[in-house]
PLY file of the C-alpha trace (Angstrom):
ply
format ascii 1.0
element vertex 276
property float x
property float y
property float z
element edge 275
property int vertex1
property int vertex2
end_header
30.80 -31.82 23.27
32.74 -28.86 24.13
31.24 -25.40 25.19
32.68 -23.89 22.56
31.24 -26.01 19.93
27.96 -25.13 22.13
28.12 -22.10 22.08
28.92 -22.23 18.39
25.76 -23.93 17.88
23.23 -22.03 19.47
24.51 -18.99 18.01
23.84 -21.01 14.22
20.65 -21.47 15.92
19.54 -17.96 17.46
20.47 -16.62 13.76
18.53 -19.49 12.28
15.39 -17.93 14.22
16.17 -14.11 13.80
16.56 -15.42 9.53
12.92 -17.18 9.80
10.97 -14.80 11.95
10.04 -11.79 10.20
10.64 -8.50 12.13
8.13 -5.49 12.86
9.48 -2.15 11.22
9.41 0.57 13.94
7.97 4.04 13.19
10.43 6.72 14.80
9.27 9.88 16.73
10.60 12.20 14.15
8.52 10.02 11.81
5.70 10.13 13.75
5.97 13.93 14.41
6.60 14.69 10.09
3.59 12.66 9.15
1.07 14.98 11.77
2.71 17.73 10.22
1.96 16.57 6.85
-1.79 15.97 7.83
-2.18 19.02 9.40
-0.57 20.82 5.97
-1.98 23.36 4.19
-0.89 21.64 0.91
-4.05 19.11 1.61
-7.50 20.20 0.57
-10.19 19.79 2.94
-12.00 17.22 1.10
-9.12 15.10 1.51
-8.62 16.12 5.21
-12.31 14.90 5.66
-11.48 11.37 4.57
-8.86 10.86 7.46
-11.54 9.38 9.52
-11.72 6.93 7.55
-8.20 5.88 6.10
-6.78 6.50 9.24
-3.09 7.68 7.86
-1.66 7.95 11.27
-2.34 4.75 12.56
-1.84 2.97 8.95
1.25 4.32 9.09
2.57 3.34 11.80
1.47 0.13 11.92
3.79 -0.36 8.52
6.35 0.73 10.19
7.61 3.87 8.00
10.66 6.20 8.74
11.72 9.10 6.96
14.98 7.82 6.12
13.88 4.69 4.26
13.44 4.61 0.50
9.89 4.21 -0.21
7.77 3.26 -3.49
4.15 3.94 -3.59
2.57 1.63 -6.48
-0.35 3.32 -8.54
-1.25 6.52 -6.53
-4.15 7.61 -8.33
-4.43 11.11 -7.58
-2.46 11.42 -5.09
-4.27 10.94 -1.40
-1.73 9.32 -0.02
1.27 11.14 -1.66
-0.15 13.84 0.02
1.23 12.30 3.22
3.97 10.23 1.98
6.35 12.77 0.20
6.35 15.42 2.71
7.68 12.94 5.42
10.12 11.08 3.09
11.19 13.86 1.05
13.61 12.31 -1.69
12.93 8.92 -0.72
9.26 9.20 -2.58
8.98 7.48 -5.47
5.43 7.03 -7.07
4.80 4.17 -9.52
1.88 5.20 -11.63
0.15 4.35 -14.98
1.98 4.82 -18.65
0.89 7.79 -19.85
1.01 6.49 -23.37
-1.29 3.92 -22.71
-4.21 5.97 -23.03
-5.82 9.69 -23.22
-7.17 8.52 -19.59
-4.01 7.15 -18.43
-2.50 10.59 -19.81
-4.71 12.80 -18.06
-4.07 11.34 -14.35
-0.53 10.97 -14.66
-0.66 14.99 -15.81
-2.85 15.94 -13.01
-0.80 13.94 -10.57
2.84 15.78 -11.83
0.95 18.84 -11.75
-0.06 18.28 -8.24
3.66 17.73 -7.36
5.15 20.86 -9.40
2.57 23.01 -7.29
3.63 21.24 -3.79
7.52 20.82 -4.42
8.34 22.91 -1.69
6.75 20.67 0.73
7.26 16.97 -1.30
11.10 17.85 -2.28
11.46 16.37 -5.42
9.76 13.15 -5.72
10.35 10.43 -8.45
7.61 9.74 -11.02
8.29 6.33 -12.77
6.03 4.15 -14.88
4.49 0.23 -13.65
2.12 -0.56 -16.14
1.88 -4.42 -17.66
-0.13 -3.75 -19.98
2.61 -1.88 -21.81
5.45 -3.75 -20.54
6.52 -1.28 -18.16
7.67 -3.61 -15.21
10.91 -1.94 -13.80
10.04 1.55 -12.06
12.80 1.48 -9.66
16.22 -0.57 -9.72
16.33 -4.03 -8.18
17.23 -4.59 -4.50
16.85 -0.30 -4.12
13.83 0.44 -1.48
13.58 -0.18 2.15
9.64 -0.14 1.35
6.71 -0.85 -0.95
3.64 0.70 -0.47
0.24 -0.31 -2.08
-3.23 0.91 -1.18
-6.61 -0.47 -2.42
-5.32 -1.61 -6.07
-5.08 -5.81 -5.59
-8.71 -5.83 -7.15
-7.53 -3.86 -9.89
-4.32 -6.33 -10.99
-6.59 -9.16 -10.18
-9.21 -7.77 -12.80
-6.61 -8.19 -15.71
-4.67 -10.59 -14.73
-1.63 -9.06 -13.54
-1.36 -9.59 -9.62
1.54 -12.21 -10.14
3.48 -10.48 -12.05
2.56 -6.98 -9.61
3.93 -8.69 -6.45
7.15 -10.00 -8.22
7.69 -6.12 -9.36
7.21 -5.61 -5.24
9.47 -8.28 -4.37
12.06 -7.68 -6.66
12.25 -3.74 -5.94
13.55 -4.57 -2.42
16.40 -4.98 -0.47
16.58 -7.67 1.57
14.91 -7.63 4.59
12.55 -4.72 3.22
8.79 -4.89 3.49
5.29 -4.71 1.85
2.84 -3.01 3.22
-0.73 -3.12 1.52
-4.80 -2.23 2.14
-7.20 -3.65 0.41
-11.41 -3.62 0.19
-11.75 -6.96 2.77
-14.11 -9.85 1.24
-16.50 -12.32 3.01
-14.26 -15.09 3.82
-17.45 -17.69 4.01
-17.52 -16.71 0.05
-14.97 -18.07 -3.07
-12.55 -15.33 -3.87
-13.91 -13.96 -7.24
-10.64 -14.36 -9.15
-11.61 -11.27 -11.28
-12.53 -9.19 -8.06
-15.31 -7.10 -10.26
-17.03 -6.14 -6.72
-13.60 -4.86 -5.49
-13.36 -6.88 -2.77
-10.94 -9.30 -2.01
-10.31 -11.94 0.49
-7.40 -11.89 3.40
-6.12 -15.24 2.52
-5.83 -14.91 -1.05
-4.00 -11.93 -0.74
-1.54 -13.28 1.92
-1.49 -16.20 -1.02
-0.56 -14.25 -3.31
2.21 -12.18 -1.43
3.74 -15.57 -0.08
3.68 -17.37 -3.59
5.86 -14.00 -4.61
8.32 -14.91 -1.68
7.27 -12.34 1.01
6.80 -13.45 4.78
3.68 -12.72 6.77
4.87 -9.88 9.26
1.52 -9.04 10.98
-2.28 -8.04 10.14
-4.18 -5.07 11.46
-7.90 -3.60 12.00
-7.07 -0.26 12.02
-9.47 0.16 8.57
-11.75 -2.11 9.55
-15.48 -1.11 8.85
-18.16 -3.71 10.45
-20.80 -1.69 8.87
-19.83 -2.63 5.40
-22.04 -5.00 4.22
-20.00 -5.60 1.25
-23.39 -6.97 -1.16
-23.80 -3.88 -3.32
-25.12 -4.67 -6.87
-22.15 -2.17 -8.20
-19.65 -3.46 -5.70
-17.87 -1.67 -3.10
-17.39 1.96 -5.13
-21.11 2.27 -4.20
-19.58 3.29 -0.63
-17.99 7.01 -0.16
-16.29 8.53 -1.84
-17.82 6.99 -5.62
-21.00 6.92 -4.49
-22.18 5.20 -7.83
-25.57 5.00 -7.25
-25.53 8.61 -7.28
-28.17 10.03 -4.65
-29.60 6.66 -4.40
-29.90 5.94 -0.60
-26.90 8.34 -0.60
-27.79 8.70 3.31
-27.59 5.07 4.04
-24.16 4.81 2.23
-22.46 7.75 4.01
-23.89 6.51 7.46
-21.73 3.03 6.35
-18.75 5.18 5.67
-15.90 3.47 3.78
-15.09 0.16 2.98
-14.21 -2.51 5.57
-10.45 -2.98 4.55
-7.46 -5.69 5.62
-4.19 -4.03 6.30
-0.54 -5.89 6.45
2.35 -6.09 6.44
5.02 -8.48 4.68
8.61 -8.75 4.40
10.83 -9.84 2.01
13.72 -12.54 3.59
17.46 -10.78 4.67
19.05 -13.79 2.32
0 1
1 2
2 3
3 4
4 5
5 6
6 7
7 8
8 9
9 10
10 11
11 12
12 13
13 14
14 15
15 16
16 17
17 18
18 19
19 20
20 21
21 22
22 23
23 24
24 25
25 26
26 27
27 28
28 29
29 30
30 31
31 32
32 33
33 34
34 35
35 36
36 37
37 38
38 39
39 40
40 41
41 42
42 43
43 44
44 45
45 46
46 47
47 48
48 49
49 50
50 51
51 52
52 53
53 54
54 55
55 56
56 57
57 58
58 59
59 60
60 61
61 62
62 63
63 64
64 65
65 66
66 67
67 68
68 69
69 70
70 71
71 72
72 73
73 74
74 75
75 76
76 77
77 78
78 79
79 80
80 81
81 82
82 83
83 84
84 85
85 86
86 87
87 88
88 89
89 90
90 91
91 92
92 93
93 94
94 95
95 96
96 97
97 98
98 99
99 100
100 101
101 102
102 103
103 104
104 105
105 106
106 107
107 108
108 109
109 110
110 111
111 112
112 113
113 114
114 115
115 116
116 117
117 118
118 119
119 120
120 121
121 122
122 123
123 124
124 125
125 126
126 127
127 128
128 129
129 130
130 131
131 132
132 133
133 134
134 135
135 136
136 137
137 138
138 139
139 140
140 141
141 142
142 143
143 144
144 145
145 146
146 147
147 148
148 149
149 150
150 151
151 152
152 153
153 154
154 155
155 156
156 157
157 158
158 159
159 160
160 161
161 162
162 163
163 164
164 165
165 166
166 167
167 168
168 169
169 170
170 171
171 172
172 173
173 174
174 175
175 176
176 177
177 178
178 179
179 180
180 181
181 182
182 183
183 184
184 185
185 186
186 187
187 188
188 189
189 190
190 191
191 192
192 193
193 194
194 195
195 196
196 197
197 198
198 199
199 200
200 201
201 202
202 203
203 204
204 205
205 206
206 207
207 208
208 209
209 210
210 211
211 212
212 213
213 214
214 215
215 216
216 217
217 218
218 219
219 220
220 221
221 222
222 223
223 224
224 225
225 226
226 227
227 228
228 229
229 230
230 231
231 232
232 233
233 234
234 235
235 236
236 237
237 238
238 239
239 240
240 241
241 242
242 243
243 244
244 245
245 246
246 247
247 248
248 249
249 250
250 251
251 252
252 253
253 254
254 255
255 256
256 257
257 258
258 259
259 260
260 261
261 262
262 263
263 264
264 265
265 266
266 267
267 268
268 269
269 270
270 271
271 272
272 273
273 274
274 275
């Protein structure tokens, strides 16, 4: 065999590997150095503030991988916590995915509050995108296919796995990439030595079914983290894990005990979608 043909060869090889490993995103130090500045920002109440010992933004962060020039979409942002963080550092490159505001008065009233929230802080967010992911009204395209470098999800698998929709979410993630772009997700960490409720009602879920359920969408395992992990949690709370901070929803009942647990024990990865 000739060296050339060799050589030829292990080069098919070498990019056979680079194709089937999946590769840690980097976080810059401009990145690093926008996303202090956003904590640190006056545009976050101190409430909010308070709860970065327990979400740990810097670290989560990081260990995704973000920079400042990717495109990034943030699925279901609630009121905004994380946006918060996220738009100041990414600028135009923020787009939130929340509920349909036709759906319901509910639905209505969050979305509202949350493009209120923006309108006050656009000097500091830019000008963010807005765009609708909601099954239940058919709303399954918020961004155009192959378009982000990034998706970003934070403590919602329970909620898709509640109604049924967590196949159909994670296709919405995978198809919203590019190639070679990544997932990154938290979630409320089950018991593994217990079955996976398929309905999640406590709001817990377990590591493997999640990494099941990302890998049946096509993504590829990039690495796992403890950064939000909380050995206190006990995670057997007659109304689930929203009895922990911040829900509290036993109300003052053993409202010490719950706030010396802190938040929940969560799983944090991250996943990318295959270059071809």
């Amino acid at each position: 065999m000739s060296n050339k043909l060799i050589h030829a060869m292990t080069g098919a090889f070498v990019a056979a590997a680079m194709f089937a490993t999946p590769v840690m995103a980097k976080t810059d130090a401009a990145t690093e150095a926008a996303i202090k500045a956003a904590l640190a920002g006056n545009h976050r109440s101190a409430e909010n503030k308070a709860r970065d010992q327990y979400r740990h933004p810097l670290e989560t962060l990081k260990f995704i991988g973000l920079n400042k020039d990717m495109k990034v979409l943030e699925v279901w942002p609630g009121g905004g916590w994380w946006t918060e963080v996220l738009a100041p550092v990414l600028k135009g490159n923020y787009t939130a995915a929340h509920f349909d505001p036709a759906r319901s008065e509910g639905s209505k009233k969050m979305v509202d509050a949350y493009k209120a929230d923006i309108a006050k802080n656009e000097a500091v967010y830019g000008k963010p995108t807005v765009a609708v992911l909601m099954p239940q009204t058919n709303q399954m395209t918020p961004v155009p296919a192959g378009s982000q470098d990034m998706v970003l999800t934070f403590r919602n698998i329970h909620n898709w796995m509640a109604g049924g929709q967590e196949d159909a979410m994670f296709k919405v993630f995978y198809d919203s990439l590019k190639p070679g772009g990544y997932l990154g997700l938290e979630e409320h960490r089950a018991k593994n030595d217990q079955p996976q409720d398929p309905k999640a009602v406590s709001g817990y879920v377990r590591e493997d079914y999640a990494i099941a359920l990302a890998e049946k969408a096509g993504f590829k395992l990039v690495a796992k983290s403890d950064v939000n992990a909380n050995p206190k949690d006990t995670k057997d709370y007659a109304k689930g894990v929203w009895t922990l901070p911040p829900t509290y929803r036993e109300g003052d009942v053993d409202k010490a005990k719950y706030t010396a647990i802190g938040e929940s024990d969560r799983f944090t990865m991250l996943f990318q979608k295959p270059a071809k």
